[in-house]
Each structure stands twice: as structure tokens, then as C-alpha cells.
Backbone as numpy.savetxt, mean C-alpha at the origin, in Angstrom:
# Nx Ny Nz CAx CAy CAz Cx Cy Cz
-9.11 -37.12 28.79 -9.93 -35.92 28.79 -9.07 -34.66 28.79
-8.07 -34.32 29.79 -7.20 -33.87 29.71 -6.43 -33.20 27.87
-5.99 -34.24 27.38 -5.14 -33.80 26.23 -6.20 -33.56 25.59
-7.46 -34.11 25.70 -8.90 -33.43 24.05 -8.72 -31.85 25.02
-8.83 -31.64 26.27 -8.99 -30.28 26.26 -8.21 -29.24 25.56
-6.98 -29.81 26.08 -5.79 -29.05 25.23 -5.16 -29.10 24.31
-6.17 -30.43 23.32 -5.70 -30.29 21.58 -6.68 -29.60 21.64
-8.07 -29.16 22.48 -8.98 -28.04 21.65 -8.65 -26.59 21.71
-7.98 -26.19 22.81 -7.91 -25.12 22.82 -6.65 -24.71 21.97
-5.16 -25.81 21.47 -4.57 -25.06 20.84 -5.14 -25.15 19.50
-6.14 -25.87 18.90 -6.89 -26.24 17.69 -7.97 -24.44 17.43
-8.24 -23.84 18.75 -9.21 -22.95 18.64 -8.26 -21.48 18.76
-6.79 -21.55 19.16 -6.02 -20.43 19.38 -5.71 -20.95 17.76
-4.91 -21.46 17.00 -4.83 -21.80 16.01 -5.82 -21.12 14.81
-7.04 -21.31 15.00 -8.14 -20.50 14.18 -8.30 -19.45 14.22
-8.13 -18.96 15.88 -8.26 -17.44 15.71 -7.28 -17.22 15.52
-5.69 -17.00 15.27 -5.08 -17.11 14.81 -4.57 -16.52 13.25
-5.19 -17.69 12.88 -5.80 -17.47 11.19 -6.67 -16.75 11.06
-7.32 -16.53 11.64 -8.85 -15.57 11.14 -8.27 -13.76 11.78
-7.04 -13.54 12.51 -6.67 -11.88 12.48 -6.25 -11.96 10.96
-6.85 -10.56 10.77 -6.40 -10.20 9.31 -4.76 -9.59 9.04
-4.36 -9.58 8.74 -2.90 -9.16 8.07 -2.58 -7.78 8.43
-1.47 -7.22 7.98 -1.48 -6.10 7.55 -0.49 -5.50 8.94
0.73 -4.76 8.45 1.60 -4.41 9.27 1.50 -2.86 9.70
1.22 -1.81 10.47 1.39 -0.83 10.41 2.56 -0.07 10.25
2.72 0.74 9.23 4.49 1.20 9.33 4.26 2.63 8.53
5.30 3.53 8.44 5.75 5.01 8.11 6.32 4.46 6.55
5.78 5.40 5.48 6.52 5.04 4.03 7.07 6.25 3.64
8.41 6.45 2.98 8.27 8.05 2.56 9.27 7.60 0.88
8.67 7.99 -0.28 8.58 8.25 -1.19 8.22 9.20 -2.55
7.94 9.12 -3.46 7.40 9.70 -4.39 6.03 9.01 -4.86
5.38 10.08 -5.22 3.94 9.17 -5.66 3.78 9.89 -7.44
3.62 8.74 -7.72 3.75 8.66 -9.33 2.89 7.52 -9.96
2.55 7.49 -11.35 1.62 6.63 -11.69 2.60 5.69 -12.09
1.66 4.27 -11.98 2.09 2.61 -11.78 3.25 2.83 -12.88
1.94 2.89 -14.40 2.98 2.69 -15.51 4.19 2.90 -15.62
4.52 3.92 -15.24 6.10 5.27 -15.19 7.20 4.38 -14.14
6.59 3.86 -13.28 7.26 3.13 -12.29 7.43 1.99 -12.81
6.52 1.06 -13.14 7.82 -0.16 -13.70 8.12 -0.06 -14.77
7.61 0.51 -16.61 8.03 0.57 -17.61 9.05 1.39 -17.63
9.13 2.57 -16.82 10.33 3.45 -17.10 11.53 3.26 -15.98
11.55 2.67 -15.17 12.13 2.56 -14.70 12.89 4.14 -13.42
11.87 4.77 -13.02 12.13 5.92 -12.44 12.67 6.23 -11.46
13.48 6.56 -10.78 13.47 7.36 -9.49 12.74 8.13 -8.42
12.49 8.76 -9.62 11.35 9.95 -9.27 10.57 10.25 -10.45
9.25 10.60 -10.31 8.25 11.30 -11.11 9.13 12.15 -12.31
8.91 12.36 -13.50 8.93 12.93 -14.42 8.21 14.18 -14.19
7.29 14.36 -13.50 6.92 15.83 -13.51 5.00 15.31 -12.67
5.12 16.92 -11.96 3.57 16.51 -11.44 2.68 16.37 -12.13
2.62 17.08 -13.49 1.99 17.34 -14.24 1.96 15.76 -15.52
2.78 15.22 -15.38 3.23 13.81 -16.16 2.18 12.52 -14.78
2.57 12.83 -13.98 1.30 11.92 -13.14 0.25 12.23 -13.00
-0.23 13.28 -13.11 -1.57 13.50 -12.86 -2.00 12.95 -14.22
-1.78 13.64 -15.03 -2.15 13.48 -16.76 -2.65 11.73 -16.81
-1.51 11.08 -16.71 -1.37 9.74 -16.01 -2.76 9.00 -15.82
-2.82 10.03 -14.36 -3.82 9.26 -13.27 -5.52 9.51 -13.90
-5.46 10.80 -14.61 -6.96 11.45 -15.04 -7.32 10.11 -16.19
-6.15 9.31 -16.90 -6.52 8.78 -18.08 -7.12 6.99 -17.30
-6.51 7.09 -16.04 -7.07 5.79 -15.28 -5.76 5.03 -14.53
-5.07 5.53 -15.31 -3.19 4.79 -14.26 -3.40 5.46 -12.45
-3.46 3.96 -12.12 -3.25 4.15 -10.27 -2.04 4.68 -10.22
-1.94 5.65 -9.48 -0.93 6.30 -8.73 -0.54 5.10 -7.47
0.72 5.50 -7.30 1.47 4.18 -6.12 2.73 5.16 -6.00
3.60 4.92 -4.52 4.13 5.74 -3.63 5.59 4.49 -4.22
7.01 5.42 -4.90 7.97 4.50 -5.21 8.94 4.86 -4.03
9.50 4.05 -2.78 10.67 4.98 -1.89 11.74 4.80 -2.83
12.45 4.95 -2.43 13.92 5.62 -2.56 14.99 4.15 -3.19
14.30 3.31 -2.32 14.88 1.68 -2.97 14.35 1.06 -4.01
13.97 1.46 -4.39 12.92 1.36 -5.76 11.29 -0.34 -5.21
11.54 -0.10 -4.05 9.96 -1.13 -3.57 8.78 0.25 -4.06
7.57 -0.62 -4.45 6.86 0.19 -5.31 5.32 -0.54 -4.28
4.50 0.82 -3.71 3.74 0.31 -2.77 2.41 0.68 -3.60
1.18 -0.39 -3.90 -0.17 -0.38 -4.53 -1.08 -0.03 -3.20
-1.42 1.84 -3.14 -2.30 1.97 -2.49 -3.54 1.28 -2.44
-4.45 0.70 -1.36 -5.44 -0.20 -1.86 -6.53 0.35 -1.12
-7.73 0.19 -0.86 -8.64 0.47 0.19 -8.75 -1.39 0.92
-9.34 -0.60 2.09 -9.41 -2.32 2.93 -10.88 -2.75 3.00
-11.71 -1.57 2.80 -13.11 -1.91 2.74 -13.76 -3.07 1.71
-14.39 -3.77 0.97 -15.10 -4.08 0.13 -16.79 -3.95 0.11
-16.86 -3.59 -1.21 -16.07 -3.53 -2.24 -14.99 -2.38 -1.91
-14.25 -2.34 -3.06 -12.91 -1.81 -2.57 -13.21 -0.38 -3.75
-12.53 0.87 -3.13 -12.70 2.06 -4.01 -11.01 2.54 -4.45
-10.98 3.45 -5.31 -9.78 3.23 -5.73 -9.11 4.50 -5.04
-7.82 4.55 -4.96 -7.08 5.45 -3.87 -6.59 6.73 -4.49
-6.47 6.68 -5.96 -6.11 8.43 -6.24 -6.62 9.62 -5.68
-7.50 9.81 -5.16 -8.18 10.91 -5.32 -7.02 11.31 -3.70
-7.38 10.43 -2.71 -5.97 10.67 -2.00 -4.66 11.11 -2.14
-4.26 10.79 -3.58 -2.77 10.70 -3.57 -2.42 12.31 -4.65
-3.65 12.32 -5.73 -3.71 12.92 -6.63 -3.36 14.63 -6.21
-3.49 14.86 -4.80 -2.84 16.15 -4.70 -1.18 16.46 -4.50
-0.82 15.12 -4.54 0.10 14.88 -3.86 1.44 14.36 -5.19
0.59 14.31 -6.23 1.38 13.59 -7.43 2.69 14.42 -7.64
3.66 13.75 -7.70 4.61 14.15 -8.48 5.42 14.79 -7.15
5.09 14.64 -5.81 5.88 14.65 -4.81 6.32 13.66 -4.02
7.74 14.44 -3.22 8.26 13.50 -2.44 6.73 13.32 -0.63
6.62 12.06 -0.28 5.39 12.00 0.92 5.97 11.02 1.59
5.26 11.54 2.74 5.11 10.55 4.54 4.22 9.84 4.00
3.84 8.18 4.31 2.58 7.57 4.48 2.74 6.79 5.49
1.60 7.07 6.54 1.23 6.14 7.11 0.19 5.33 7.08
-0.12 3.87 7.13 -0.99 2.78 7.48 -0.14 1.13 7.54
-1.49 0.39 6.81 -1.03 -0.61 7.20 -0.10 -1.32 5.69
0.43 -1.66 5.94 1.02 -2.66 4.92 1.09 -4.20 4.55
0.25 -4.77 3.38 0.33 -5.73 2.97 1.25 -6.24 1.77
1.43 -7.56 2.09 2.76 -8.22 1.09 1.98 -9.63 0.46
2.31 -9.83 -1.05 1.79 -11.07 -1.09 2.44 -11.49 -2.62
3.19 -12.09 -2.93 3.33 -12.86 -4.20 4.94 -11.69 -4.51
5.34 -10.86 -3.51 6.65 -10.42 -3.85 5.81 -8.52 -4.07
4.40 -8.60 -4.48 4.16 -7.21 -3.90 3.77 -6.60 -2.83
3.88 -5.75 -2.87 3.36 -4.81 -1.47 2.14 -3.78 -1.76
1.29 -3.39 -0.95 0.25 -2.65 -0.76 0.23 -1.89 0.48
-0.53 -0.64 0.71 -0.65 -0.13 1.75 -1.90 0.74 1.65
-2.84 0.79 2.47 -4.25 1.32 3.15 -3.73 2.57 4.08
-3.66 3.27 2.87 -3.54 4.70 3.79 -4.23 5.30 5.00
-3.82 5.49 6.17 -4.41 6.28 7.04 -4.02 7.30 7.68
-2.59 8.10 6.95 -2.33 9.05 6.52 -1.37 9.80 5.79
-1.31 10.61 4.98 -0.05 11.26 4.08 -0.35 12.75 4.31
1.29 12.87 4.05 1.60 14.21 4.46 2.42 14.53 3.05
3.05 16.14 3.10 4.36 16.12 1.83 5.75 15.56 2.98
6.66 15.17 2.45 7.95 14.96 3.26 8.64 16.31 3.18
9.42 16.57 3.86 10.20 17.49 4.20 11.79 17.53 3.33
């Protein structure tokens, strides 16, 4: 009786476990520029604010590139899920603080903004 108790409870810590959702909270500071520009061109930095926005108005997600070239896909966490420019879009073509959470999966990364600033 004994060990069924305590294969159940590590069987039920185990589930809950699995069932917290993901997602790391951390500080990002980069450039925010549209997707395309970032992996076809291979950038550093934005080409111009005016080159991402243009970008973003035609439907290219904007995403935050740091400095190491990791390239973060703003996402929403809600579902259905809404898309994140309108956040970032004042912000295009600058260097930014972000804070939230951060997700990783298949070698990419994402992050659920819960807040940006310009960087200093």
C-alpha cells in the first residue's frame, strides 16, 4: 500500500509537472527589423527604419535580432494568437530592451512581449 501511494504521488507530481507551461522570463536587447532582412540578408542591423516598416505594412513580421545574430519571433501567448507588429512597429529600425517570456523549440526562439523600451 505504501509504494502504490508513492508511485501515485510521484506519477501525479510528474503530470503536473508536464502540464506548467514553458516559457523563460528574461531581458532581450537588440534591433527590431523585419524577418525577411534578417535571415535572407544576413544583417546586423536594420537597413533603415523606413526599410522595416515598408517591410512590415506589406505583411513581413517584424522580430528583435541581438547583437549575436539569435533572431527572436515575437508571438502572442493568447489563442487564437494575434500578430505582434503593431507593438514593435514604433520601434522599427531601432536598437530595444525586451522584456517577457521566452520560448525555444526546434533551434528557434520566440518571445511574448511584456515589455519594450528604446535601448540606450
Amino acid at each position: 500500500m505504501k509504494r502504490f501511494v508513492i508511485s501515485s504521488l510521484i506519477g501525479l507530481v510528474a503530470v503536473a509537472a508536464y502540464a506548467i507551461p514553458g516559457g523563460k522570463t528574461m531581458s532581450l536587447k537588440g534591433y527590431v527589423l523585419d524577418s525577411a532582412c534578417a535571415y535572407t540578408k544576413s544583417l546586423d542591423k536594420p537597413i533603415s527604419a523606413e526599410c522595416a516598416k515598408s517591410c512590415a505594412a506589406k505583411g513581413s513580421p517584424l522580430v528583435i535580432l541581438e547583437e549575436d545574430g539569435t533572431v527572436y519571433l515575437p508571438i502572442d501567448e493568447k489563442t487564437p494568437a494575434a500578430g505582434q507588429n503593431a507593438k514593435l512597429l514604433p520601434f522599427a529600425g531601432q536598437k530595444v530592451v525586451v522584456s517577457g517570456k521566452v520560448y525555444e523549440r526546434g533551434g528557434g526562439k520566440a518571445v511574448v512581449i511584456e515589455s519594450i523600451k528604446a535601448a540606450n
